[in-house]
gemmi code that builds the backbone of each chain (N, CA, C; Angstrom):
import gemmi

chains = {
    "A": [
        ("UNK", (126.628, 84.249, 66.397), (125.419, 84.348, 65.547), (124.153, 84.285, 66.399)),
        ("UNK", (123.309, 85.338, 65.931), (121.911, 85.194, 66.575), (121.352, 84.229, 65.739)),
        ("UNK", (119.909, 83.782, 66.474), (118.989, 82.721, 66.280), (118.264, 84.092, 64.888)),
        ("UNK", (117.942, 84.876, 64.829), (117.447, 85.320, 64.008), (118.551, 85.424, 62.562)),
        ("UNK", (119.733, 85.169, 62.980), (120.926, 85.297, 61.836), (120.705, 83.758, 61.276)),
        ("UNK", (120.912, 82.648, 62.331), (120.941, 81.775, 61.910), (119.503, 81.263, 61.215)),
        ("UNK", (118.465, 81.977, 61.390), (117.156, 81.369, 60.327), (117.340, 82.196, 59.191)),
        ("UNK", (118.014, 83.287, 59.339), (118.289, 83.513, 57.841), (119.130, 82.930, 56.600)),
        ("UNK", (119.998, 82.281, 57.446), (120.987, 81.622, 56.912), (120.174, 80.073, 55.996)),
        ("UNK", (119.269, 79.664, 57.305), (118.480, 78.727, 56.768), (117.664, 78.972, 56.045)),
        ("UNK", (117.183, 80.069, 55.691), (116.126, 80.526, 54.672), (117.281, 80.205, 53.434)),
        ("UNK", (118.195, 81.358, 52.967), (119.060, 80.911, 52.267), (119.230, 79.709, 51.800)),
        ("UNK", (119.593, 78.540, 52.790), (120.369, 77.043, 52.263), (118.794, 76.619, 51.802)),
        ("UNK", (117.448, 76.726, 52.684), (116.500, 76.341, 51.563), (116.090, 76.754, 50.386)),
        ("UNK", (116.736, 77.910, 50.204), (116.047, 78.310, 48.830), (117.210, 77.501, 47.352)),
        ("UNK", (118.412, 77.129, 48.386), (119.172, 76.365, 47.391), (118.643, 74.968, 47.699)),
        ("UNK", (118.298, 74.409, 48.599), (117.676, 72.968, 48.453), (116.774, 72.953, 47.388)),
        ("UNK", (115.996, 74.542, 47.428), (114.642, 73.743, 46.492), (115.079, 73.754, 44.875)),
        ("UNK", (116.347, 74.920, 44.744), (117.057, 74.890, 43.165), (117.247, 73.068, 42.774)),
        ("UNK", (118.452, 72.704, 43.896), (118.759, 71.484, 43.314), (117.539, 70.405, 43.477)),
        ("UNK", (116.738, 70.126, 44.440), (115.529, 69.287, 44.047), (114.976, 69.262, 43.018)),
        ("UNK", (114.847, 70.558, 42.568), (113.906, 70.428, 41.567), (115.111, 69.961, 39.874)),
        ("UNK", (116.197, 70.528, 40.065), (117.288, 70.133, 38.893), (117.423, 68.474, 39.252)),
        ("UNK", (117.129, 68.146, 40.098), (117.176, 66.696, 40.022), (115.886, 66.115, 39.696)),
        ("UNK", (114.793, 66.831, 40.290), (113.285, 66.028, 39.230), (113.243, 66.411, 38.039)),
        ("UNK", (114.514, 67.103, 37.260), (114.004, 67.480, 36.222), (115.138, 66.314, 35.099)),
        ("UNK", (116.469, 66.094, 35.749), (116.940, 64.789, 35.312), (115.831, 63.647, 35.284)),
        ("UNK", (115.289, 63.469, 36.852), (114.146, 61.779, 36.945), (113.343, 62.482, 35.701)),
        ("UNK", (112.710, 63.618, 35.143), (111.721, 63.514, 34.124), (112.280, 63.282, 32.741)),
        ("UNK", (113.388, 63.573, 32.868), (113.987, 62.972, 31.383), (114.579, 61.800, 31.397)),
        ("UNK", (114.797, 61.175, 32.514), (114.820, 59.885, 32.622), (113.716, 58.883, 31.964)),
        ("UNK", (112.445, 59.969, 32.947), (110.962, 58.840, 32.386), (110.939, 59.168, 31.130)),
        ("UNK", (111.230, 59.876, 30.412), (110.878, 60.081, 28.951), (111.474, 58.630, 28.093)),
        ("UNK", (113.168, 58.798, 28.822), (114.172, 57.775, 27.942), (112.845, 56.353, 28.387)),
        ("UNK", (112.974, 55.825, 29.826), (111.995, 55.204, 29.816), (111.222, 54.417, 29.352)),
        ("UNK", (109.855, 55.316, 28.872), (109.433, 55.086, 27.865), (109.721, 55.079, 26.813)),
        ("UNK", (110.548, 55.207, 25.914), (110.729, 54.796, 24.706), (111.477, 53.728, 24.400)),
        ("UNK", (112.223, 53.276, 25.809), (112.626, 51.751, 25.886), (112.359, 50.675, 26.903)),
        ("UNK", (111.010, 51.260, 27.554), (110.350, 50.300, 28.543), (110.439, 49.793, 28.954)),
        ("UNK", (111.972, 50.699, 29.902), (112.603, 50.229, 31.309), (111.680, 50.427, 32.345)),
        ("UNK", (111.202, 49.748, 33.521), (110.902, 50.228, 34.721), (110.900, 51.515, 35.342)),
        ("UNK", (109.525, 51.900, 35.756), (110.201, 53.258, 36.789), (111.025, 52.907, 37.860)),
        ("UNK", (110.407, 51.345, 38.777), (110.696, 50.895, 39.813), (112.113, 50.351, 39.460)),
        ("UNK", (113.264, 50.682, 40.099), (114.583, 49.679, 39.656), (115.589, 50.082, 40.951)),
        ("UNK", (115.576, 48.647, 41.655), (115.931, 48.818, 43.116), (117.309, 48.587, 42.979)),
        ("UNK", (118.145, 48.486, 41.796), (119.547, 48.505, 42.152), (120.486, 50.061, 41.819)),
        ("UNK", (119.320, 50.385, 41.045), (120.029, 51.955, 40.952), (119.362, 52.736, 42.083)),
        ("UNK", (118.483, 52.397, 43.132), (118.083, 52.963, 43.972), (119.278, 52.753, 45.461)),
        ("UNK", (119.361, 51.219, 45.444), (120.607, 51.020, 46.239), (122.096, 52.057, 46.083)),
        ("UNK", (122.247, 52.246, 44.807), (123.254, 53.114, 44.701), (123.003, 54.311, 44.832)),
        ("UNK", (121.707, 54.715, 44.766), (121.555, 56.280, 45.323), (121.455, 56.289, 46.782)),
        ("UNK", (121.606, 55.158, 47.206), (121.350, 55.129, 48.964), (122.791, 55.702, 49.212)),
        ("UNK", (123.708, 54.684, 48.766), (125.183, 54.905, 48.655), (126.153, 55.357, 48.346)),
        ("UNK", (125.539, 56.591, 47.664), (126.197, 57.716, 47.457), (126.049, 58.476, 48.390)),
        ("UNK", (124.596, 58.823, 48.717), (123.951, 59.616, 50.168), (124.912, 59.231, 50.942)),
        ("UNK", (124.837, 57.993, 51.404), (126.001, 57.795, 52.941), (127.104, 58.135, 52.791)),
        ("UNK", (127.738, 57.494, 51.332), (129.397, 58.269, 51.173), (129.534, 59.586, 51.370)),
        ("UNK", (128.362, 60.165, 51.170), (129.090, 61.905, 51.266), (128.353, 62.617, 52.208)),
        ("UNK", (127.904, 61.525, 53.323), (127.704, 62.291, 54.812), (128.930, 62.291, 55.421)),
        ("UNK", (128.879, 63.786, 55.543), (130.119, 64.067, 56.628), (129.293, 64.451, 58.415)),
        ("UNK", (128.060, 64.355, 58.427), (127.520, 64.611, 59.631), (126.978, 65.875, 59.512)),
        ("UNK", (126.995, 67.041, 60.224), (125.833, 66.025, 61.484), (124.605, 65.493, 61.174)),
        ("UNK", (124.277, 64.939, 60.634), (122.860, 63.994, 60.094), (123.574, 63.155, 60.488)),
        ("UNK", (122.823, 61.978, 61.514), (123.397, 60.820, 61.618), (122.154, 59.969, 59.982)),
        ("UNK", (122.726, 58.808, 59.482), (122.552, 58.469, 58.292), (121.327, 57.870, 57.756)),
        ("UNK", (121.061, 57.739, 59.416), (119.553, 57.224, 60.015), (118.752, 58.217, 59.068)),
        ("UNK", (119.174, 59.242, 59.667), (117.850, 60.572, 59.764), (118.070, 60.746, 57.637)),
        ("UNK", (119.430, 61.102, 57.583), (119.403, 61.305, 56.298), (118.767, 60.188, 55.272)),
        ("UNK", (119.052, 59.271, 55.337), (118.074, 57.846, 54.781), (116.637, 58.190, 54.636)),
        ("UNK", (116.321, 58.552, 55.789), (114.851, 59.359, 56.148), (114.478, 60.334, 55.400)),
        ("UNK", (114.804, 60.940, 55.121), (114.888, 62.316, 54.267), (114.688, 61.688, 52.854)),
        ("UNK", (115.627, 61.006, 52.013), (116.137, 60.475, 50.908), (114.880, 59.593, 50.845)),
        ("UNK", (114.370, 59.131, 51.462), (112.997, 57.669, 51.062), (111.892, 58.841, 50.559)),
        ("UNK", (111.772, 59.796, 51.466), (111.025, 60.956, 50.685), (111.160, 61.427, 49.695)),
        ("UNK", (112.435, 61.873, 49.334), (112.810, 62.861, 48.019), (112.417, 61.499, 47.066)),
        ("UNK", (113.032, 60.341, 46.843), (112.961, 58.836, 45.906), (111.341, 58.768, 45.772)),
        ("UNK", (110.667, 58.571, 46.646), (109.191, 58.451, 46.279), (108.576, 59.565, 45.512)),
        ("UNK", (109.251, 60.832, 45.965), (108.038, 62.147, 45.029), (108.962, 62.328, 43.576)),
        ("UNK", (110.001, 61.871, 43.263), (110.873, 61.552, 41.961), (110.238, 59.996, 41.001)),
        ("UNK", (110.019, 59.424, 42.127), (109.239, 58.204, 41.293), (107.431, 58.265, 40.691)),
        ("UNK", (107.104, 59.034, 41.532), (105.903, 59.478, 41.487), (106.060, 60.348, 40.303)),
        ("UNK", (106.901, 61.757, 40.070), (107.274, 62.553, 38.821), (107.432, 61.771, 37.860)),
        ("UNK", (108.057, 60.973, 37.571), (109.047, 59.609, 36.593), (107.232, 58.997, 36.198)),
        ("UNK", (106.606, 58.158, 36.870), (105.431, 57.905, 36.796), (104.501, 58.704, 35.852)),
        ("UNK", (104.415, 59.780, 36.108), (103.257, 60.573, 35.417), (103.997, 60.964, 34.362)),
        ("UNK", (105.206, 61.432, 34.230), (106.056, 61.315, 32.929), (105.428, 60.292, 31.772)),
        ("UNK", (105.845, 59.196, 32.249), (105.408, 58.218, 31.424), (104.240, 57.833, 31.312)),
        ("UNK", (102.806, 58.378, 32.131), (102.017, 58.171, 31.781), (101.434, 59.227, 30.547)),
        ("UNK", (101.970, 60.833, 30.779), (101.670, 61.148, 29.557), (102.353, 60.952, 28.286)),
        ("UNK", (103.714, 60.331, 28.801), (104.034, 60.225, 27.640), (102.918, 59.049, 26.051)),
        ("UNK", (102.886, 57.735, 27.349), (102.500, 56.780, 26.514), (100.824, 57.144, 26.302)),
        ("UNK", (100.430, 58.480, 27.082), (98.794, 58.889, 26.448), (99.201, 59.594, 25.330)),
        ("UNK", (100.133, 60.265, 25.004), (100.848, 61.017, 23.699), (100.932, 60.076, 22.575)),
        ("UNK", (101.747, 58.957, 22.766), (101.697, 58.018, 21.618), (100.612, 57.871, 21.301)),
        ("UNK", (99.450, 57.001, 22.369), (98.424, 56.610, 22.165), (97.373, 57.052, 21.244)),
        ("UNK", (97.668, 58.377, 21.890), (96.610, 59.763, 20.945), (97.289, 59.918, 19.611)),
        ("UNK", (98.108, 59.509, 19.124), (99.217, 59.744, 17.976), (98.631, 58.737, 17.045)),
        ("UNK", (98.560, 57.517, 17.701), (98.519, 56.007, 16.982), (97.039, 56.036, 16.537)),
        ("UNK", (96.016, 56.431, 17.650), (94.677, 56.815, 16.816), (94.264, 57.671, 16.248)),
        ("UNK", (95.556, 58.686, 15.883), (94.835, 59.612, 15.057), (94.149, 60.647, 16.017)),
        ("UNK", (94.114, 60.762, 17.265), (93.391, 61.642, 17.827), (93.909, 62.595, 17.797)),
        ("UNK", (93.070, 63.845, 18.317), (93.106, 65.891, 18.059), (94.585, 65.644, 18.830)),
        ("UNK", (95.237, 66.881, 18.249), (96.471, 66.594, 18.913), (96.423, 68.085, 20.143)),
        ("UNK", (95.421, 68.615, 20.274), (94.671, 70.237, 20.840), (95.966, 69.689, 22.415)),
        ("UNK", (95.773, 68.246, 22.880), (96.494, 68.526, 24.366), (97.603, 67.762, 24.302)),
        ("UNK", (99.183, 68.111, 23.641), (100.155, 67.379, 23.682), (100.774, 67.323, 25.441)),
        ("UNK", (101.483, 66.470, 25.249), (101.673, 65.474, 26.159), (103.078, 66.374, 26.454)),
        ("UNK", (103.902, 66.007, 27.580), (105.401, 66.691, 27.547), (105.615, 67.612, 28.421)),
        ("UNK", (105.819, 68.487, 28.090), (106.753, 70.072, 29.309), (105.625, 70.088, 29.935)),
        ("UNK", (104.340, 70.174, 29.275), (103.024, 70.894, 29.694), (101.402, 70.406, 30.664)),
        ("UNK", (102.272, 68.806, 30.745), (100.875, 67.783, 30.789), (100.863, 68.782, 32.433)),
        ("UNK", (99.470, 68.593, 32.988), (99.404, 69.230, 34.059), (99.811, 68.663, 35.129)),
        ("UNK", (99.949, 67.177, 34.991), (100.483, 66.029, 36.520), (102.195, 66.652, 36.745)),
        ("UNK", (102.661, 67.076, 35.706), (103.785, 67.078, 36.311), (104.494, 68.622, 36.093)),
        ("UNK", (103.829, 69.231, 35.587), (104.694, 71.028, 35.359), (104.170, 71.911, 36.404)),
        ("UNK", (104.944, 72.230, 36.695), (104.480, 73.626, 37.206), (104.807, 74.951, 36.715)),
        ("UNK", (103.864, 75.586, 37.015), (104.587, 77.584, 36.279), (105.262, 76.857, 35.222)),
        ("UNK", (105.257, 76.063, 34.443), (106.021, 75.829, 33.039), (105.903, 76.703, 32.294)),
    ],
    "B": [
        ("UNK", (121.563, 63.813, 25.939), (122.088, 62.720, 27.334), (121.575, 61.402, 27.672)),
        ("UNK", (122.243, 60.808, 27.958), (121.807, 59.500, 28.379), (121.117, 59.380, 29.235)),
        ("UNK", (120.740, 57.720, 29.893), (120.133, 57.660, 31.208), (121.515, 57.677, 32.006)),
        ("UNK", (122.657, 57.041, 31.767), (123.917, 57.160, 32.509), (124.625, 58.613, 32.766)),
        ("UNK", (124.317, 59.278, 31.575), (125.269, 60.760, 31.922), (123.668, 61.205, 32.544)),
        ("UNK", (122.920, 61.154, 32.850), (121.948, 61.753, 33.374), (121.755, 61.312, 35.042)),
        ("UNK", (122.177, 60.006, 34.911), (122.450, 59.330, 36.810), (123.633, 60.050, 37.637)),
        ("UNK", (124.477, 60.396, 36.725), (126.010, 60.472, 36.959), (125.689, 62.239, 37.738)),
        ("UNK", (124.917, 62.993, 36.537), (124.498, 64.326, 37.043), (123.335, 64.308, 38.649)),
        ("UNK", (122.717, 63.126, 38.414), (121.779, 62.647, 39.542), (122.984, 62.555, 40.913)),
        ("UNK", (123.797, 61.832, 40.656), (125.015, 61.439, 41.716), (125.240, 62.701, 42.709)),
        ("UNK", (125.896, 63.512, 41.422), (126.354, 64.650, 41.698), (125.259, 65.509, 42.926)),
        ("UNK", (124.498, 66.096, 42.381), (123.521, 66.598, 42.626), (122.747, 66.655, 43.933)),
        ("UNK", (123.369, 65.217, 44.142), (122.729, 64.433, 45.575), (123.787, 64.923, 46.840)),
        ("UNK", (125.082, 64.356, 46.127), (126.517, 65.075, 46.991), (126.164, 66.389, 47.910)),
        ("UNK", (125.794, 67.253, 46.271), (125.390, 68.306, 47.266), (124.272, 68.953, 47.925)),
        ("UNK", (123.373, 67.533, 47.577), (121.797, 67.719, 48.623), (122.429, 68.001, 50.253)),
        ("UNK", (122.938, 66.738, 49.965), (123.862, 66.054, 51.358), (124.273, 67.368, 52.364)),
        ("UNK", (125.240, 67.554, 51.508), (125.805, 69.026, 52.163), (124.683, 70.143, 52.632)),
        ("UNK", (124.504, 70.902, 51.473), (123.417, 71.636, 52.123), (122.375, 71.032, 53.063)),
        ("UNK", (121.882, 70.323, 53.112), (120.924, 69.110, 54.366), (121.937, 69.436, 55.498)),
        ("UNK", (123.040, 69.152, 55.417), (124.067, 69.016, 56.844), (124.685, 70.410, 57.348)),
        ("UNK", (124.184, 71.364, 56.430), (124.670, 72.721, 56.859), (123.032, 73.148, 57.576)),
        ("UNK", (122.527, 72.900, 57.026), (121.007, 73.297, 57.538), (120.761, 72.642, 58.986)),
        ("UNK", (121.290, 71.286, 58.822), (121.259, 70.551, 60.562), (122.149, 71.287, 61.589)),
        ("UNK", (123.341, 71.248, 60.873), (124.177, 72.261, 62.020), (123.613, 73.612, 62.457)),
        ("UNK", (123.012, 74.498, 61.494), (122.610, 75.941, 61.667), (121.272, 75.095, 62.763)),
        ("UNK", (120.210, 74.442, 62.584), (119.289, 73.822, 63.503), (119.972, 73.400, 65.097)),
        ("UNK", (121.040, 72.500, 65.313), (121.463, 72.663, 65.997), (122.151, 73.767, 67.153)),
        ("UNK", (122.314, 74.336, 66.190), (123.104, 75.674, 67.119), (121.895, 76.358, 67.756)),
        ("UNK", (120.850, 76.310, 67.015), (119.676, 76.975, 67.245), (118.817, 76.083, 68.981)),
        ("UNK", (119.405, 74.932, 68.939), (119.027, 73.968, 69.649), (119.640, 74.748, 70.669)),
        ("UNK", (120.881, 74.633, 70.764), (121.919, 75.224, 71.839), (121.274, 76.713, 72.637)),
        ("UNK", (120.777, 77.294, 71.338), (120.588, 78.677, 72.540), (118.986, 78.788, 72.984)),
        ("UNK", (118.194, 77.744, 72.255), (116.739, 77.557, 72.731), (117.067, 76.812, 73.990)),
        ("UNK", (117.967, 75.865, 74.917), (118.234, 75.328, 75.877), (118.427, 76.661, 76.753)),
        ("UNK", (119.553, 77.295, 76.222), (120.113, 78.635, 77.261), (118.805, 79.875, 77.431)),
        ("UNK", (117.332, 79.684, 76.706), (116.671, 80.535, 76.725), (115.410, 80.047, 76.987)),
        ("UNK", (115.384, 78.879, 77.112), (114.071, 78.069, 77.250), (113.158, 78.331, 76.411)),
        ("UNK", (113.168, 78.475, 75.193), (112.031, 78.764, 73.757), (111.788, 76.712, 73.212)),
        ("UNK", (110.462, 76.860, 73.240), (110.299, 75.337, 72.606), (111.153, 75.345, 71.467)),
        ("UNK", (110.851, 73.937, 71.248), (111.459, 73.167, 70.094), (110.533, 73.313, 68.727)),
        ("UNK", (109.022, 73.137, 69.070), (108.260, 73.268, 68.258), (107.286, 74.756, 68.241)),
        ("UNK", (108.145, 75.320, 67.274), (107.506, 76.649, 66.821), (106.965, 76.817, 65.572)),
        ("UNK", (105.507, 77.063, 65.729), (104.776, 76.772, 64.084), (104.853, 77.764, 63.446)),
        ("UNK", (104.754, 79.366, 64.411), (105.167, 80.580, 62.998), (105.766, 80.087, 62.450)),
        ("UNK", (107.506, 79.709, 62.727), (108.196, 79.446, 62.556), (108.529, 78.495, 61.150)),
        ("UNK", (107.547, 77.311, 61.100), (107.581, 76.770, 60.069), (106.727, 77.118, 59.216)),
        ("UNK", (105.666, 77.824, 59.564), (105.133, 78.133, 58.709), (106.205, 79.212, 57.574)),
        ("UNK", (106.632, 79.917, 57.741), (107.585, 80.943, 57.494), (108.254, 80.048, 56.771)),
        ("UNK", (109.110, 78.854, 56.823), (109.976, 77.761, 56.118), (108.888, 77.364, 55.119)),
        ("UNK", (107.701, 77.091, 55.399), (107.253, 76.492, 54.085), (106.724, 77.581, 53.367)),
        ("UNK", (106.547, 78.782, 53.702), (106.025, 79.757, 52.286), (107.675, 80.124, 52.162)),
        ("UNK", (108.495, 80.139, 52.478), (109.694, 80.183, 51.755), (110.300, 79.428, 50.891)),
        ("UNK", (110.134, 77.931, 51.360), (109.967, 77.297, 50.193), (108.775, 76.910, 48.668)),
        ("UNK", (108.067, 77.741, 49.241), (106.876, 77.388, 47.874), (107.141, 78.945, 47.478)),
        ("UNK", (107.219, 79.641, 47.764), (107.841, 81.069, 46.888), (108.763, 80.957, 45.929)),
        ("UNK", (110.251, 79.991, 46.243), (111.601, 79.494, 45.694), (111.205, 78.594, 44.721)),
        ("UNK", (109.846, 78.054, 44.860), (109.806, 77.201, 44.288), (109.462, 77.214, 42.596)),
        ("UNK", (110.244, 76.707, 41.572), (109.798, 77.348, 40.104), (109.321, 76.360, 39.222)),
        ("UNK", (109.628, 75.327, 39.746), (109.189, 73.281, 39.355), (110.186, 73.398, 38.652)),
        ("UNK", (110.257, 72.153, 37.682), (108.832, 71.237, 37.761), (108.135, 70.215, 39.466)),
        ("UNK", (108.967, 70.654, 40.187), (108.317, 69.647, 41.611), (107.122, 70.280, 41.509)),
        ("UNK", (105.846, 70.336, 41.987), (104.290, 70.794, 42.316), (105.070, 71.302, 43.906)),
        ("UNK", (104.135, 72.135, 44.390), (104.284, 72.686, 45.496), (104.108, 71.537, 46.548)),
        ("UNK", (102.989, 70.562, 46.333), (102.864, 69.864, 47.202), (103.714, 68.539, 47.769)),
        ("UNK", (104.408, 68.062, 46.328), (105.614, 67.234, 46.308), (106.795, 67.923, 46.972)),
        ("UNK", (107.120, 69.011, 46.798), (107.935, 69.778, 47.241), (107.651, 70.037, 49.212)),
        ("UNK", (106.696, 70.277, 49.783), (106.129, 70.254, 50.951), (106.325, 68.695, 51.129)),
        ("UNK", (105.820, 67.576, 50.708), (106.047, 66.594, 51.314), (107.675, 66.359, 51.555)),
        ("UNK", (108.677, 66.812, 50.871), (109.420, 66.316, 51.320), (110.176, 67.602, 51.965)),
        ("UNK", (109.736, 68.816, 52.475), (110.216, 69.656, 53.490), (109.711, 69.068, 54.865)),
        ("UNK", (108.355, 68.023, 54.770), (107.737, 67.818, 56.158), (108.544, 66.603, 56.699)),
        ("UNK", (109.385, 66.002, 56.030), (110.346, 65.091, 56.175), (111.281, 65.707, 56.638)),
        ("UNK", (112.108, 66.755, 56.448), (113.468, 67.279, 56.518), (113.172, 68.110, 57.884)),
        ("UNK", (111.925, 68.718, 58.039), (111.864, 69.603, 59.196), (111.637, 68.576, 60.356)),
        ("UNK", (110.573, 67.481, 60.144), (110.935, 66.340, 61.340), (112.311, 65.856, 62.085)),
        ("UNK", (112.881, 65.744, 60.485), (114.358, 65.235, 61.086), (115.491, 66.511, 61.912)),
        ("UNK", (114.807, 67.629, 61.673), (115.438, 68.305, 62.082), (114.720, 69.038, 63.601)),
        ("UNK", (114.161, 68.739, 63.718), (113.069, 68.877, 65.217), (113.896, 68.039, 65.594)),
        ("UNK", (114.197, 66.789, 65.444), (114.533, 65.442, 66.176), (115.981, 65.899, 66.742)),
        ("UNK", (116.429, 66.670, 66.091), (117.944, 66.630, 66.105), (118.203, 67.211, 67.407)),
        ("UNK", (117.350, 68.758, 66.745), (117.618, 69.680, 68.107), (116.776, 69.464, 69.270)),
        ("UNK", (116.060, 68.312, 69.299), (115.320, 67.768, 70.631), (116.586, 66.577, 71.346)),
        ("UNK", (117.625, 66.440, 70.732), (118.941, 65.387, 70.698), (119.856, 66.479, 71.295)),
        ("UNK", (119.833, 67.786, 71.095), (120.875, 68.734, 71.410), (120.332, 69.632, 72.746)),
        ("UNK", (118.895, 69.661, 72.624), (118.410, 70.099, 73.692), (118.751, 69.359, 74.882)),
        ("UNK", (118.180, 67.967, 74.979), (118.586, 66.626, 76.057), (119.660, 67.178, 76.180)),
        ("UNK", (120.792, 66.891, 75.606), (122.002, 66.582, 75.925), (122.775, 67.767, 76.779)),
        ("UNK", (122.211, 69.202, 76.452), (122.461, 70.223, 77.094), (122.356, 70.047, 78.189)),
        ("UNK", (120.634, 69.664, 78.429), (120.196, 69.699, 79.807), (121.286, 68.700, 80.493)),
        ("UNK", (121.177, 68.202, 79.727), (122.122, 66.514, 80.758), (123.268, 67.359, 81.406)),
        ("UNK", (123.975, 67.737, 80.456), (125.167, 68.229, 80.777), (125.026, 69.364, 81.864)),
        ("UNK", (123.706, 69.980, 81.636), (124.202, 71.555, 83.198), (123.689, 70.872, 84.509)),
        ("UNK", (122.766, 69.495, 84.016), (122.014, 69.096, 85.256), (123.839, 68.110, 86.365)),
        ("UNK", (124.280, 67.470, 85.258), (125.908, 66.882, 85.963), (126.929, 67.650, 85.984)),
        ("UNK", (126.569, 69.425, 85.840), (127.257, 70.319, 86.371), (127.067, 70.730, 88.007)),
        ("UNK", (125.669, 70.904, 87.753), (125.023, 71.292, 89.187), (125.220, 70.220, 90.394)),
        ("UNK", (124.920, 68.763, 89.948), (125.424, 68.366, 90.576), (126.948, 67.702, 91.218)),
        ("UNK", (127.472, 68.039, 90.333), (129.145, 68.234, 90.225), (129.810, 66.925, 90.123)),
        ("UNK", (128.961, 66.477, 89.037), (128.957, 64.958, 88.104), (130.218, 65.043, 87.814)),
        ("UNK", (131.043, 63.313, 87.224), (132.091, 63.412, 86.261), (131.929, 64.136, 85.281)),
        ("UNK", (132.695, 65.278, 84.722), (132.776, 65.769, 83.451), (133.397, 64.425, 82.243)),
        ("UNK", (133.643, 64.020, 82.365), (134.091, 62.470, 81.661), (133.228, 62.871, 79.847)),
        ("UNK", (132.204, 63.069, 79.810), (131.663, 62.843, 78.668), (130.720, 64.007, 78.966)),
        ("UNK", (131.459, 65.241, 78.278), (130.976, 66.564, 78.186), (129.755, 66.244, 76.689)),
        ("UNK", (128.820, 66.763, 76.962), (128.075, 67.532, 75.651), (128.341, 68.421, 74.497)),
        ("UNK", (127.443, 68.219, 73.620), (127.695, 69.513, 72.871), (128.226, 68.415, 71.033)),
        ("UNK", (129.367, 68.749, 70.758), (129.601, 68.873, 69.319), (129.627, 67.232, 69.233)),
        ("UNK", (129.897, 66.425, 70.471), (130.136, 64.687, 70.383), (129.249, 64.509, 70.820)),
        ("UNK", (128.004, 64.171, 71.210), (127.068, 63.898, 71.810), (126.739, 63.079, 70.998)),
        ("UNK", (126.303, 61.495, 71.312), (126.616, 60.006, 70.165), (125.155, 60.504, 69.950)),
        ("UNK", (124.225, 61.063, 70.481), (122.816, 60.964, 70.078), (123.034, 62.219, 68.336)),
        ("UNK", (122.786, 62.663, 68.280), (123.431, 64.403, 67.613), (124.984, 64.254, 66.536)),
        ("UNK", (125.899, 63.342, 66.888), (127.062, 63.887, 66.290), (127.246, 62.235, 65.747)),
        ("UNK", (128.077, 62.557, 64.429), (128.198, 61.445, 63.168), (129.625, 61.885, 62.671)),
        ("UNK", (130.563, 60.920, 62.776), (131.895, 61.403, 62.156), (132.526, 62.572, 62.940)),
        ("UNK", (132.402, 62.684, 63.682), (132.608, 64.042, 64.360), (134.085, 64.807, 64.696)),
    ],
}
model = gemmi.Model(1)
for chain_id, residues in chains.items():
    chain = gemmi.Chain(chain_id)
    for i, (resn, *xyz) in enumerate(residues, 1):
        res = gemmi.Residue()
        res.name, res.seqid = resn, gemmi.SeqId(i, " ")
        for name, pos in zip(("N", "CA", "C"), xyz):
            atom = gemmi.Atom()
            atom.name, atom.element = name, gemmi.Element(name[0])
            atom.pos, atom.b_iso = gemmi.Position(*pos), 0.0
            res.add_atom(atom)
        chain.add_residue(res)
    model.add_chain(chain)
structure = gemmi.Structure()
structure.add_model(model)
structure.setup_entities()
């Protein structure tokens, strides 16, 4: 394989990284939804431990677990950050609900913190 | 769905972050291997530049482009690191050729810096 074969190849595997990233922020956003309506924590460090530990179980290499850990503290923060603004529009949705306010900017698929091209 | 059948799909999902992440390190690596045999740096910015409008093209959300970039600037570090781990180790290895070192602990696919489970 050429170096020009092999960045194609990597173009490829990223364009499937960014499928499943994003199918997984789109579980954390229906997560924050459940969430809020039973005002669990975004922050919850024992289901975070187990997402550590799944990561390591199903390194087969070459990432030593170091580097992959590394990787994973990234993806967990911009999923918690998603989860976050989830629930912040969600509970501005109620809010606006409970006073009676214009309902012109519902809250959900569309709030702008967290959709894109929606 | 639950928050549990929704972790469980999270689990999953991750499995095969994992993988694809570790196919992408290996294709980086190899790339390591023939940038040693050709002397091309390690750090090439066309280069990434090209990786990140490939990934914000792929990209359809809900991640934002920029959440999505933060955590490619994570994955491409770790992967600079790698093949700066495969580069060394090359060199090591032609420099205790030339000088007609123990072959004892050849380079390449075991190299403890680079290789995990191997």
């Amino acid at each position: 394989m050429t170096i020009e074969e092999l960045r194609i190849r990597i173009d490829e595997l990223d364009r499937q990284l960014v499928e499943l990233l994003n199918e997984r922020a789109r579980a954390a956003q229906m997560i924050g939804r459940m969430k809020a309506a039973t005002s669990l924590p975004v922050y919850e460090p024992d289901r975070e431990r187990i997402v550590y530990a799944n990561v390591r179980a199903a390194n087969k290499g070459p990432l030593p677990d170091i580097e992959l850990t590394h990787i994973y503290e990234r993806i967990i923060d911009v999923m918690r950050a998603l989860q976050r603004n989830e629930l912040a529009s969600q509970r501005q949705a109620q809010s606006a609900a409970q006073e009676g306010g214009a309902p012109g900017h519902a809250a959900g698929e569309d709030a702008p913190e967290t959709g894109k091209k929606s």
